[in-house]
Structure formats: structure tokens, C-alpha cells
N, C-alpha and C positions, 0 to 999 in steps of 0.2 A: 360176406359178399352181398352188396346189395343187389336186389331184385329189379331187371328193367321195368318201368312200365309204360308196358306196352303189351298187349299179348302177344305170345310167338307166332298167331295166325296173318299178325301182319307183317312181319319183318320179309318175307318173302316182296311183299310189294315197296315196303320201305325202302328196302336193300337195292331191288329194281331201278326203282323212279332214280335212287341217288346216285347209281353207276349211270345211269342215262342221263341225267344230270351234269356230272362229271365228265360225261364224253363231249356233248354238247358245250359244254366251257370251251373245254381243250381244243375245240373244232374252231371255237370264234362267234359259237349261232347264239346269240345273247338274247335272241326273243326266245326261242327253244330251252333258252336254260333256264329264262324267270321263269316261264309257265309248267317247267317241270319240276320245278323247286318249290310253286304254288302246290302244285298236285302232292307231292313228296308231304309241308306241311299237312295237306288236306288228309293223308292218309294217317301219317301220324296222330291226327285227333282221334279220326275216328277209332283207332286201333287202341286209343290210350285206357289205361289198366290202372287207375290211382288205388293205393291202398286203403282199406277203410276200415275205422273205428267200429267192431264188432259191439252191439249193446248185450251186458250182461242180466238182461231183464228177463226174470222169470216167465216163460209163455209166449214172451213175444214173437211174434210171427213176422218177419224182416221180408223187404221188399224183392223179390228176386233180379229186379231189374231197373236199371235209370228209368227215367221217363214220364211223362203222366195219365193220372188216373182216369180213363174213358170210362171205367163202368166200377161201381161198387155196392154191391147188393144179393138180394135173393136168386138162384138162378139154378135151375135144374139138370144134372151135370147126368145125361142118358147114356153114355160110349162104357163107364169103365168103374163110377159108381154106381150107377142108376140108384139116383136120390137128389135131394135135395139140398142144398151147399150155398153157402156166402160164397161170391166169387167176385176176385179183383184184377181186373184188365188193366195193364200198362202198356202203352205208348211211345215206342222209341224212336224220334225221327231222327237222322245220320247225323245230329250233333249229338245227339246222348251219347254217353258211355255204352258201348254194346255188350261188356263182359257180362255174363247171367252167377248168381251165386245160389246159394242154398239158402228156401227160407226157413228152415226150420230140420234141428236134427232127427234121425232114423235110419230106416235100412229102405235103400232101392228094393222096390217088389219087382217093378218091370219100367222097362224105356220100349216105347212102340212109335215109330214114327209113320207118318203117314203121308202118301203124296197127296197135293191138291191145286188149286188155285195161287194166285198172286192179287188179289183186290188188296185197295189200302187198308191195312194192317188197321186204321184208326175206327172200320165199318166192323160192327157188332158180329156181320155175316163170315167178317175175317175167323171167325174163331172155331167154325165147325166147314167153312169154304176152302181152306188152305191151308198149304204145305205145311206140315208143324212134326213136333217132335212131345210127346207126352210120357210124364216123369210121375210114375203110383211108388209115391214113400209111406213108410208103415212109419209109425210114431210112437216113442213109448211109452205103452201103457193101452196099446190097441187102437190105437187113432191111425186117422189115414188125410193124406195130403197130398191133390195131383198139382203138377205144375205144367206149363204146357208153354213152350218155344212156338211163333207163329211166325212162319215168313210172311214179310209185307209185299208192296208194290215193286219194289226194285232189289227186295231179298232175295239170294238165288242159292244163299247156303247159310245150314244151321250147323251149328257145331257142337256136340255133347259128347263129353267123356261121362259120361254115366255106364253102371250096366249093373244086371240085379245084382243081388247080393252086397253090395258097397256101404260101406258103412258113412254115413256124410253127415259134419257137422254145421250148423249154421252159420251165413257168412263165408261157409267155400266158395270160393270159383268152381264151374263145372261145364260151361260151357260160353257160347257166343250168338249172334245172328248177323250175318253181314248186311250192311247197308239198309237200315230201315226196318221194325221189325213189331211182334206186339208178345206180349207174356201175359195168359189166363193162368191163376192159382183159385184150386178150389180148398174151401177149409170146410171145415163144420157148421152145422146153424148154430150151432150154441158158440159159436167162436164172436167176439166183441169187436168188430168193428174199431178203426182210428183213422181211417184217411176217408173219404169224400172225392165224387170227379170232379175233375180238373185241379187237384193237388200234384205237385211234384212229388218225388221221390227218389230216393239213393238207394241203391240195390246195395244187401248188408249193413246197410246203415239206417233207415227210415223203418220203424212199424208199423203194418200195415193191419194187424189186427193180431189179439190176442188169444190162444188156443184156451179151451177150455179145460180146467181144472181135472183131471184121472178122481174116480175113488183112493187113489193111496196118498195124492196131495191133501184130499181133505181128511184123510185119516192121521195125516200128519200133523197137518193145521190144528185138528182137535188134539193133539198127544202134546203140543208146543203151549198150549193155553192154561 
């Protein structure tokens, strides 16, 4: 059976609009039924779920989220590592894809959401101002990777199936942000950099940097030589 796409967070409004749609026909109200059948398509985009091409590349650290790149750099992560972190800001305005994935596999440590603010999602202040939702993955081999859901300007719901203990592989779905929205991931210093702001991206499908090598990769690396 194939899989809709769409996520099931929006069939409630899909389903809506199209019975309101449908009644408005059957009534005769023909301006009321294009503009409801506009709004119907409108929702459907936003709600659309494409499936993507997972990369089997060793380390890679996959975009969690459509959208693009507003910050990509040094940046001091004080709430939940306190240290110092590569951290990459995406971008989601209401035509991106909204679905959020997993960048990278581990075990949920903890999901802690926070209430806050609504500025646009695309201001730097969005990131420690507002409403968000933060995701601490252990990685293995002792590594650690926060990811962070941020409501935007006309965001008013996050959506995460996380919770500790989960075991998540990269390229899951895991969660959403309605209408408009921004995603902070922190990684390591020692992590390599691949995107640049104002690059696109595909959540699960785009690399956004690569995680750094464990002692037992390179214990390997020397045993394969």
C-alpha cells in the first residue's frame, strides 16, 4: 500500500476545505467554491510529505529541514550544551516542505519545549526569542547533537513525536511546524562544514555537514590499511 503524501497533520484541514468545497458547489455559490478549492490546493502544498532519497554516506549530517541556509558557523550553544558548536539555521517560509526529519542517527536524551515569542523565524533573535521545541540526541560513539524546531511569525504549532529514550535513524520523519517556521542544529567544532547561507536545502536529502570521525572509526581505518 502506498503511503499518502501528505502528512496526516493536514488531512483534517484538507478534508474540511473539500466538504466545504463540495457543499458550496451543490448550493450553486461558484465564487465560494473556486476560492475554497484555491485555499484546499493551498493547503495541500503546504502539508505535502515527498519521499526522499536517504544518502548512504558515511558521517553525513542531513538537513533536518526544507528551506534556507540564514546562518552557518561558530556559535555558542549556553541552554543545554554550554560550549561551543558549528550551528546551522534553516529557513522555512509556507512554500517549503514543513515535514522536519532526523539528521543524524542516536538515542533521544531529552525533548524540552519552550514557550516564547513569535518574530520572523528568518531574525537570528528568533532562535533563543521563541516558541521552539529542542531535540538532545546522543550519537554513537559518545557524541552529542541538539536540534531545535522554532516557531515563526505566523507559526502557532510545532509538532514532535520524539520522546527520550527513541531510538532514531537518519532521514526519519519526526516531526513538523505549521505555517512558516525556522530549525537551529548544533553539531561539533570539529564537525566539516558543506552548506554556506543562503543555500537551499532538502530535509533528509541535502548534507549539511559532516560529523567527526569516533576513535574506533579511526582504529578501523588503520586495521583496513
Amino acid at each position: 500500500m502506498r503511503r499518502l503524501l501528505i502528512a496526516k497533520e493536514g488531512l483534517p484541514y484538507t478534508i474540511g476545505l473539500a466538504v466545504l468545497a463540495a457543499l458550496f458547489a451543490f448550493l450553486g455559490l461558484q465564487f465560494l467554491t473556486g476560492l475554497t478549492l484555491i485555499a484546499t490546493l493551498l493547503v495541500i502544498n503546504f502539508f505535502r510529505d515527498p519521499n526522499r532519497v536517504i544518502p548512504n554516506v558515511p558521517h553525513a549530517v542531513l538537513a533536518p529541514a526544507d528551506g534556507r541556509i540564514v546562518f552557518a558557523g561558530p556559535a555558542f550553544e549556553d541552554r543545554f550544551l554550554n560550549r561551543e558548536t558549528l550551528k546551522v539555521s534553516i529557513f522555512m517560509s509556507i512554500f517549503n516542505v514543513h515535514v522536519n526529519r532526523i539528521p543524524f542517527s542516536g538515542e533521544v536524551e531529552s525533548v524540552h519545549y519552550e514557550k516564547g515569542k513569535f518574530l520572523s523565524a528568518n531574525l537570528d533573535q528568533a532562535s533563543w526569542s521563541n516558541e521552539q521545541n529542542v531535540v538532545h540526541l546522543h550519537v554513537p560513539g559518545g557524541g552529542e547533537i541538539l536540534f531545535v524546531q522554532i516557531a515563526g511569525l505566523v507559526a502557532r504549532r510545532i509538532v514532535c513525536s520524539l520522546k527520550p529514550g527513541d531510538h532514531v535513524r537518519r532521514g526519519d520523519r519526526f516531526g513538523m511546524i505549521r505555517f512558516g517556521s525556522r530549525l537551529d542544529l548544533h553539531v561539533p567544532t570539529d564537525s566539516h562544514l558543506a552548506v554556506k547561507k543562503g543555500q537551499r536545502v532538502k530535509a533528509g536529502e541535502s548534507i549539511v555537514c559532516y560529523y567527526p570521525r569516533n576513535k574506533e572509526d579511526e582504529e578501523d581505518k588503520k586495521r583496513d590499511r
